[in-house]
C-alpha positions as CSV (number, residue, x, y, z in Angstrom):
1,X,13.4,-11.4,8.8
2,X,11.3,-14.0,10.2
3,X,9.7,-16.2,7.3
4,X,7.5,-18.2,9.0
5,X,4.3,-16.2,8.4
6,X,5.3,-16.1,4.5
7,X,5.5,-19.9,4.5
8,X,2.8,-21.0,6.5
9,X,1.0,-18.4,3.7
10,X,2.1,-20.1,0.9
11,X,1.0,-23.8,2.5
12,X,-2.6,-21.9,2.9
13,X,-2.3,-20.8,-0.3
14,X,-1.8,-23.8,-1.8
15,X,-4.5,-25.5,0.0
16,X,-7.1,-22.8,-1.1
17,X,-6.1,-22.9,-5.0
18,X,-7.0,-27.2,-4.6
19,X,-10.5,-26.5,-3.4
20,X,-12.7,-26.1,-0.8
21,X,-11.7,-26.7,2.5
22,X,-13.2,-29.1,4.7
23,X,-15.3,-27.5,7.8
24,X,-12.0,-28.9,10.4
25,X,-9.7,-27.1,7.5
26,X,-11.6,-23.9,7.5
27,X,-11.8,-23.3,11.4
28,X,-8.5,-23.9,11.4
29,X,-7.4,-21.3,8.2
30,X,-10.1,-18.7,9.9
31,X,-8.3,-18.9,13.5
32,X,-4.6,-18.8,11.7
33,X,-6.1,-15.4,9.8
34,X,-7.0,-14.4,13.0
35,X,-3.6,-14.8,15.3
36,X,-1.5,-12.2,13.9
37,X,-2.1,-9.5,10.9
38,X,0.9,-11.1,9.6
39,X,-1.0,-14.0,8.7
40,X,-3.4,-12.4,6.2
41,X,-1.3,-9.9,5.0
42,X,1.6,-12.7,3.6
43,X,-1.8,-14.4,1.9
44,X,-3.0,-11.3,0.5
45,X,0.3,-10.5,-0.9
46,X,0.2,-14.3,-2.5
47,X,-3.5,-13.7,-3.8
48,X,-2.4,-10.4,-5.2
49,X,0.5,-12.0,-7.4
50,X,-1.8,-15.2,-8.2
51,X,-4.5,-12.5,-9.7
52,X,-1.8,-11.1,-11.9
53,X,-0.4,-14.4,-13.2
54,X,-3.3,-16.5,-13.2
55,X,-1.1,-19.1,-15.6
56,X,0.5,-21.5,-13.2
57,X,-0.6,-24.6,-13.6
58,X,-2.9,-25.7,-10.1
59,X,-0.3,-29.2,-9.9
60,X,2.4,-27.3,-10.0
61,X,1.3,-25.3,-6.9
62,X,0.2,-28.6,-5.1
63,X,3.4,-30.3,-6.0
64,X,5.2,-27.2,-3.8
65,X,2.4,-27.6,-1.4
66,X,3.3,-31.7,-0.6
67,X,6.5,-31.2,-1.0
68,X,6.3,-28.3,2.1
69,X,4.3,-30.5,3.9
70,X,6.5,-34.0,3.5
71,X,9.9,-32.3,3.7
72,X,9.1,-29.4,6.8
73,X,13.1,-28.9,6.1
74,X,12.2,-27.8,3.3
75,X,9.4,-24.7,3.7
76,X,11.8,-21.9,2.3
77,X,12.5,-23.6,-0.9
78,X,8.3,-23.9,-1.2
79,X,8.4,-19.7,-0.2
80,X,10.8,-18.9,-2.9
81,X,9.7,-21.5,-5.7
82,X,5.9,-20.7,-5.2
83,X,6.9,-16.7,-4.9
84,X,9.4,-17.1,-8.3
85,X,6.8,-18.8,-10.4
86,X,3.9,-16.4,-9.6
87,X,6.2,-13.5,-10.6
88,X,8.1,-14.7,-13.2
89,X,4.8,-15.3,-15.2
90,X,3.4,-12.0,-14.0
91,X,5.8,-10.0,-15.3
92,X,7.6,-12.0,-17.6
93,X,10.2,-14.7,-17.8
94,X,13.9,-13.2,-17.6
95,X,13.2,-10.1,-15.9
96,X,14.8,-10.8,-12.8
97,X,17.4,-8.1,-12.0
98,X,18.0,-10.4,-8.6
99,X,19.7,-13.1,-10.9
100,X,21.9,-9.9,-12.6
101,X,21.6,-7.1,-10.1
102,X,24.0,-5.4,-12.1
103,X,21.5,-4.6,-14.8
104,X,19.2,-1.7,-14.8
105,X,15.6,-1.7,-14.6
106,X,13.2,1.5,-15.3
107,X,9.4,1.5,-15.9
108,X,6.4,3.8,-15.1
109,X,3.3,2.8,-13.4
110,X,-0.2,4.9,-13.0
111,X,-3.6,4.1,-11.7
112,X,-7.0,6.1,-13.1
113,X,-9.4,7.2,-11.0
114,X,-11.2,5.2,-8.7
115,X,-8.3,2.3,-9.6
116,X,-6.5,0.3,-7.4
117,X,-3.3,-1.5,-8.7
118,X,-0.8,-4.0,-7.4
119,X,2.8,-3.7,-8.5
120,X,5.5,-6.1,-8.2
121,X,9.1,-5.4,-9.0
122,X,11.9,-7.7,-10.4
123,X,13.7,-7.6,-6.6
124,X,10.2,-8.9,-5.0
125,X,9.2,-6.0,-3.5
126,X,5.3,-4.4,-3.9
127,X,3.8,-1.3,-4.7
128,X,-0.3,-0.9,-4.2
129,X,-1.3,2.3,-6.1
130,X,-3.9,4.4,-5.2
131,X,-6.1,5.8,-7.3
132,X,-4.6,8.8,-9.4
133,X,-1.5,7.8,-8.5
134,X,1.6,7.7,-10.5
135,X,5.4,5.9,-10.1
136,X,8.5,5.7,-11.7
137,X,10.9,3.2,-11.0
138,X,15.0,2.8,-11.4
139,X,17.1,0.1,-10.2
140,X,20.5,0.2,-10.7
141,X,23.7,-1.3,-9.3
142,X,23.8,-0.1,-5.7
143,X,20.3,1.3,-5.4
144,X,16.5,0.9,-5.9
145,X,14.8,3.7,-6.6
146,X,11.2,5.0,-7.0
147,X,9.3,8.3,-7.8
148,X,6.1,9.0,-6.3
149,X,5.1,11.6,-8.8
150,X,1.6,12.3,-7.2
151,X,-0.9,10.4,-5.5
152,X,0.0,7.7,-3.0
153,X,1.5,3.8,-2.5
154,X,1.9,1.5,-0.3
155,X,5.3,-0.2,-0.5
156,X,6.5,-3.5,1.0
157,X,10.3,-3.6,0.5
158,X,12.2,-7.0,0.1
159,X,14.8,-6.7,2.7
160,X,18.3,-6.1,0.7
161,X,21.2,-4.0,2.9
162,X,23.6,-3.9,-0.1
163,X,20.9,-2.1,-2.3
164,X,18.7,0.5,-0.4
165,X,15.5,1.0,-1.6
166,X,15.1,4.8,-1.7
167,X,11.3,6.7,-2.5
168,X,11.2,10.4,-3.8
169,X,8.3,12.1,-2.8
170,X,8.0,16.2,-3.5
171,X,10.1,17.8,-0.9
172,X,11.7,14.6,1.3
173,X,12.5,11.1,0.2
174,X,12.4,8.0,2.0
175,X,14.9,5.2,2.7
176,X,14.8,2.1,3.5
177,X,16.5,-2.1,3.0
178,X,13.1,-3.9,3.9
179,X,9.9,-3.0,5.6
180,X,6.4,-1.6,4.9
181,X,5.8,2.0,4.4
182,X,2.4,4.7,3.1
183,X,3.6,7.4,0.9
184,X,1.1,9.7,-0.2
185,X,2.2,13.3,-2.0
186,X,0.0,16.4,-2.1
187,X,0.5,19.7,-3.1
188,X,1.4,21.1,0.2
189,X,3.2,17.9,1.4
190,X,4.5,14.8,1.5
191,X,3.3,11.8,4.5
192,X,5.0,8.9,5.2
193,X,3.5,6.4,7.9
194,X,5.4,3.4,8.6
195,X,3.2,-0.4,9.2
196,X,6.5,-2.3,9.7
197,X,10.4,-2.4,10.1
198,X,12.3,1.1,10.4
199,X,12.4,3.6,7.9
200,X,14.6,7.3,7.2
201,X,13.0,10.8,6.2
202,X,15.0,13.2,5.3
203,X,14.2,16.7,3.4
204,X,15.9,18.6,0.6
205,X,16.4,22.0,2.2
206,X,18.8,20.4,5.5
207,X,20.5,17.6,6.9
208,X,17.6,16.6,9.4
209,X,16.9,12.9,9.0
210,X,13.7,11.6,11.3
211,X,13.7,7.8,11.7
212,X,9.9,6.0,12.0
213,X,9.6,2.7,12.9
214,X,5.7,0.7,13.1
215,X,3.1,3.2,14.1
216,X,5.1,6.3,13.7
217,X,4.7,9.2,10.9
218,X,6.1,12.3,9.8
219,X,5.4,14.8,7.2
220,X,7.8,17.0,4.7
221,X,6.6,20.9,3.7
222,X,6.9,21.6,-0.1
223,X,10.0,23.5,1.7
224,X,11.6,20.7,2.3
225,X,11.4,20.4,6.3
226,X,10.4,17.4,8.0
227,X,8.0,17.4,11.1
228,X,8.9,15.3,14.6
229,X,8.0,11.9,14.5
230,X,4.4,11.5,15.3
231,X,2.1,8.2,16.3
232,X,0.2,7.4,13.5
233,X,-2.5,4.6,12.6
234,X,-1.2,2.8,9.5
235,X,-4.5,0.6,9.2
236,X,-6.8,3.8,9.2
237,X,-4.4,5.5,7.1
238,X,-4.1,2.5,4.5
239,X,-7.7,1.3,4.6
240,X,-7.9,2.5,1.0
241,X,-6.4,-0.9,-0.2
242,X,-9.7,-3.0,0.9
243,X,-11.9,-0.2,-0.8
244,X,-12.3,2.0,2.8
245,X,-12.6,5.9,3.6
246,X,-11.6,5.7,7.7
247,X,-12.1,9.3,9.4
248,X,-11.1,9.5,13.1
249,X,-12.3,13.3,14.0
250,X,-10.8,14.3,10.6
251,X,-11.6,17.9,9.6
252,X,-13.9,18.6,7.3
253,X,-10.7,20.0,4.7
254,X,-8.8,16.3,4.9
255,X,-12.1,14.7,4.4
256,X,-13.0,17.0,1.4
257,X,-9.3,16.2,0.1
258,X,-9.1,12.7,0.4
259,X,-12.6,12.3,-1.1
260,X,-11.6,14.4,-3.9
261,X,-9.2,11.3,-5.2
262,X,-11.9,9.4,-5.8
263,X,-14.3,11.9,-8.0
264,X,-14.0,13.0,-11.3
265,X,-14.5,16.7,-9.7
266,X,-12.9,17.9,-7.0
267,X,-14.9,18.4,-3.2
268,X,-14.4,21.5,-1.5
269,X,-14.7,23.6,2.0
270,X,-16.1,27.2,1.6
271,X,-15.0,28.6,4.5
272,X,-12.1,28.2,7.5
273,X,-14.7,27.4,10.1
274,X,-16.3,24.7,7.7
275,X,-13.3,23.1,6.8
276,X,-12.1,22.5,10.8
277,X,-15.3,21.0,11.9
278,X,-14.8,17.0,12.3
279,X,-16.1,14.0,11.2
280,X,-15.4,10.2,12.2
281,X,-17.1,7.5,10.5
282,X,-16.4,5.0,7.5
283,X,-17.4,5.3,4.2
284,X,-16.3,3.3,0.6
285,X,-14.1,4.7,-1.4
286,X,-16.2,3.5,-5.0
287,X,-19.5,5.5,-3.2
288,X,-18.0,9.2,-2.4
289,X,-22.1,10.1,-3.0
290,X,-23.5,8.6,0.1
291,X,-21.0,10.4,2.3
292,X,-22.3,13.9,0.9
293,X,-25.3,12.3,1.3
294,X,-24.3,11.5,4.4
295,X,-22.9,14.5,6.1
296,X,-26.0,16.8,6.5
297,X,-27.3,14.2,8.5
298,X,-23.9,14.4,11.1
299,X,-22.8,18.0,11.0
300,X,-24.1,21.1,10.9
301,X,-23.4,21.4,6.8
302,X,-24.7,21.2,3.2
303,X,-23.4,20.4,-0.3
304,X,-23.9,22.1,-3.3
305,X,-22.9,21.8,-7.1
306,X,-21.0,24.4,-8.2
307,X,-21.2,25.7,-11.8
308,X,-18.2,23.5,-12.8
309,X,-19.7,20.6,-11.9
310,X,-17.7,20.7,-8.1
311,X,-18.9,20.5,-5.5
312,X,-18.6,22.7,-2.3
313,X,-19.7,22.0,1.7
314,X,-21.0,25.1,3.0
315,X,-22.8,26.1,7.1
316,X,-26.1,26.2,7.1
């Protein structure tokens, strides 16, 4: 795995927590964001885990930071030290399985609606929750292993050959060592869309394994099969995690179910022929009201509040 992205991160990062960068600094930290989606994810990632542990003393971090900077030799020791003090006090000194991997881990993780959560397990590797979204996790010797029990996550896997990291979803389960994988379970089925490294897909019902590597997706029945690997956008499909609702001629039925995560009643087609008209456009996931608002204004449709308190899009 190439760890210069994650270092060069952690130099940023350092810089940022010490203050404001000069005007030269900030052109500089705006055009390195810019040069590879590498670059901000390894910083977001660092943010993330400095949000959760916001205990580490600021010398500390700028100790790591000189010593990156005087000793280049050293730039994985600053990765590792900066990545184990941020975690260590974010979930608790002494719960790193990595230093006893033959101990077992187990917790249970949820989000609420309209919540957005960052996990990060003893191994290093991160879950984002979605909202309504629910995991349980198992390490043991030999294997890591998580339950999506519903909803949807986002999982960046710390590469690890001798313990696979395998993901249970409904009908299928994923498995991977190290990379960065969508999840998201419905009723109906279970979609996996790969951002980076390789992953396996395999169903309960056969034998079939489908391999996806970046940009590539598949998709497990509740019976169990899995579809042909498809291209897939994983930024659309993960814009959730910056607060977005992306629709690329989505029909009218995905749109009304992946709304529906993000209301405390659900949205609803009332007919076939509603539900397979399409919509692109871009909405926020924290205002579902101005895309109802919205779609009367694009398509030939209305919305109306159901007794229940749901709400339904019907012609007109």
């Amino acid at each position: 795995m190439d760890t210069r992205a994650r270092d060069e991160a952690a130099q940023w990062f350092v810089r940022l927590q010490d203050g404001e960068l000069s005007a030269q600094e900030s052109q500089r930290f705006e055009a390195w964001c810019a040069q590879r989606p590498e670059h901000q994810y390894e910083l977001d990632v660092l943010q993330g885990l400095w949000g959760a542990a916001d205990l580490l003393p600021k010398a500390r971090l700028q100790a790591l930071g000189d010593a990156s900077i005087e000793r280049p030799v050293r730039r994985a020791v600053l990765r590792y030290a900066l990545a184990a003090s941020v975690v260590a006090v974010a979930l608790g000194l002494g719960l790193f399985l990595t230093l006893n991997p033959e101990k077992s881990y187990n917790a249970e993780f949820a989000t609420r609606l309209g919540e957005h959560r960052q996990v990060v397990l003893p191994d290093g590797s991160l879950i984002d929750l979605n909202s309504r979204s629910v995991v349980t996790v198992h390490y043991e010797h030999g294997q890591r292993g998580v339950e999506l029990k519903q909803g949807e996550a986002m999982f960046s896997v710390e590469h690890d050959p001798s313990r696979p990291f395998v993901v249970m979803a409904g009908a299928g389960h994923v498995t991977v060592t190290g990379t960065r994988f969508d999840v998201r379970r419905d009723d109906e089925q279970t979609r996996v869309a790969v951002e980076a490294g390789t992953v396996k897909v395999q169903g309960r019902v056969s034998d079939q394994v489908v391999t996806l590597t970046a940009g590539r997706g598949t998709h497990v029945d509740s019976q169990g099969q899995v579809a042909a690997a498809y291209a897939v956008n994983p930024a659309e499909l993960t814009a959730w995690r910056s607060g977005k609702l992306i629709f690329n001629n989505a029909t009218l039925s995905d749109v009304a179910r992946e709304v529906s995560r993000y209301r405390e009643q659900p949205l609803r087609v009332s007919t076939a022929s509603v539900g397979n008209l399409r919509l692109t456009s871009v909405f926020k996931t924290g205002d579902t009201d101005a895309l109802l608002k919205a779609l009367p204004q694009i398509l030939p449709v209305a919305v109306q509040t159901l007794p229940d308190g749901s709400q339904e899009i019907i012609s007109r």
